[in-house]
C-alpha positions, 0 to 999 in steps of 0.5 A, a space after each residue: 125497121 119498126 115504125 114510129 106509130 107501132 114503136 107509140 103502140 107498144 109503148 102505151 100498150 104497157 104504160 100504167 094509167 094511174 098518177 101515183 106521186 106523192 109529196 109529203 102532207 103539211 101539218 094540221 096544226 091549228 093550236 088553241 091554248 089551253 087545249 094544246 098541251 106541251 108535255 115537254 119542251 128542252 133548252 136544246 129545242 126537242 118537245 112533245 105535244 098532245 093538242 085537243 083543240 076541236 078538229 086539230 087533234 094531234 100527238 106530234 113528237 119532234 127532235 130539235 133536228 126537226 125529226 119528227 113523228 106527228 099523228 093528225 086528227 085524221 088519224 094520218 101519221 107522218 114519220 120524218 126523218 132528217 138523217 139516216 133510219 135503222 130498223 131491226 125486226 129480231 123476228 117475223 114483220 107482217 104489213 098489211 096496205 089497204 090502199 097504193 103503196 109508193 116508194 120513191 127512192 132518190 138514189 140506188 135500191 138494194 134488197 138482200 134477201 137471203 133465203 127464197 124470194 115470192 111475188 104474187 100479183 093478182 092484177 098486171 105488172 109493169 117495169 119500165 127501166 130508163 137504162 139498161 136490164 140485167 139478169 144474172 142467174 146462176 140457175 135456170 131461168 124458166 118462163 111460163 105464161 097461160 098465153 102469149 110471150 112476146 118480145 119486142 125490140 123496138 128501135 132502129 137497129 134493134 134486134 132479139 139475140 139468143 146465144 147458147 153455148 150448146 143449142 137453141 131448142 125449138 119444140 114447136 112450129 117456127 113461123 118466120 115472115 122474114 129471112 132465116 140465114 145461116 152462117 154455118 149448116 141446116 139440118 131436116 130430120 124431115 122435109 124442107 119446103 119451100 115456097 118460092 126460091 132453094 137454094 144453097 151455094 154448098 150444097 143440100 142433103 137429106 133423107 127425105 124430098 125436098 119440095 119447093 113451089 118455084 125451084 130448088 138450086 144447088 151449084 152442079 158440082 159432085 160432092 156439092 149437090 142436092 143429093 138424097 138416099 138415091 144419089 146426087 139430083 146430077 146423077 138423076 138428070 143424067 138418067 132422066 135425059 138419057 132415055 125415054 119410054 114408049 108411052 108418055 107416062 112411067 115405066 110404060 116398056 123398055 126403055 128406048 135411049 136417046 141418040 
């Protein structure tokens, strides 16, 4: 289990600094007649105005639905829309921010692109998603980083799963600091070591040794045994045990059988 303090760290480790709310900037208007101009007025309340008065020059464009459009003295525009908005661009859109760019949607989000889609990002990137991540693809997936790629599965319970309906291939070290089980067989092209405990309640085969620091365990019944290219590790005891030879080291003579 992940305790509360790395579960904090992780989290603050890929929280974004900034503040970048927003809410939606008053009016200038601070009219003084004549300077203000109303170009145009209707008895259902739309109108247009084109203010000069010093410091609160304004053009302000406004629906009797209170839609408006209205450039500040700044040069600030504000484009406000009190129903829905359609914009239909028959050819390319290019827009350019020279600042942050906030986007704050009330309900669900929906982009369609209907050719290929391209993200550059110069910096670093954050999402953080209150609910559930879902990634459908109906192609390859391919992640590629000029570092580390880390997963963290940070509650109670949480774990990494990785399913695969053929294999999971690993073309590189696996270091793992915890258990490794397996509920069906494991399979060594080359050696299998390990440093305190082997052990198998079926069985272990391989083409090569086998090295353990403490000890290697397999239960001593034939067929279910550790067994190599040389025969069962039971068929090696029982010529082990059955005879030694006249010095204490190797094949040193004939060897003389055990009564």
């Amino acid at each position: 289990m992940v305790s509360k303090a790395k579960q904090e760290a992780e989290y603050l480790s890929t929280k974004p600094a900034g503040d970048y709310s927003w809410t939606e900037p008053p009016s200038d208007w601070d009219a003084v007649p004549p300077l203000n101009h109303v170009v145009a007025s209707t008895e259902s309340g739309h109108f247009m105005e084109m203010d000069d008065t010093p410091g609160a020059e304004r053009i302000r464009i406004q629906h009797r639905t209170g839609t408006f459009t209205e450039i500040q003295s700044t040069g600030q525009q504000i484009v406000k829309v009190m129903g829905d908005k359609y914009e239909i661009i028959a050819s390319n859109n290019n827009v350019l921010i020279k600042g942050v760019c906030n986007i704050t949607v009330n309900g669900d989000s929906v982009i369609n692109v209907q050719g290929d889609s391209y993200t550059q990002v110069d910096g670093d990137s954050y999402m953080k998603v209150g609910g559930k991540t879902n990634i459908n693809s109906t192609g390859t997936i391919k992640v590629v980083s000029a570092e580390d790629i880390n997963l963290f599965a940070g509650g109670a319970t949480g774990a990494v799963n990785i399913e695969a309906a053929e294999a999971v291939n690993i073309n590189s070290d696996l270091n793992v600091s915890g258990t490794i089980l397996s509920r069906q067989s494991v399979s060594a092209v080359q050696n299998v070591t390990a440093g305190f405990k082997l052990a198998s309640n079926l069985g272990i085969e391989t083409l090569g040794p086998i090295t353990s620091a403490i000890s290697v365990f397999a239960p001593l019944i034939q067929g279910l045994s550790v067994q190599d290219i040389k025969g069962t590790m039971e068929l090696m005891r029982l010529q082990y045990d059955s005879h030694i030879h006249p010095a204490p080291r190797g094949m040193t003579g004939t060897p003389i059988p055990l009564m």
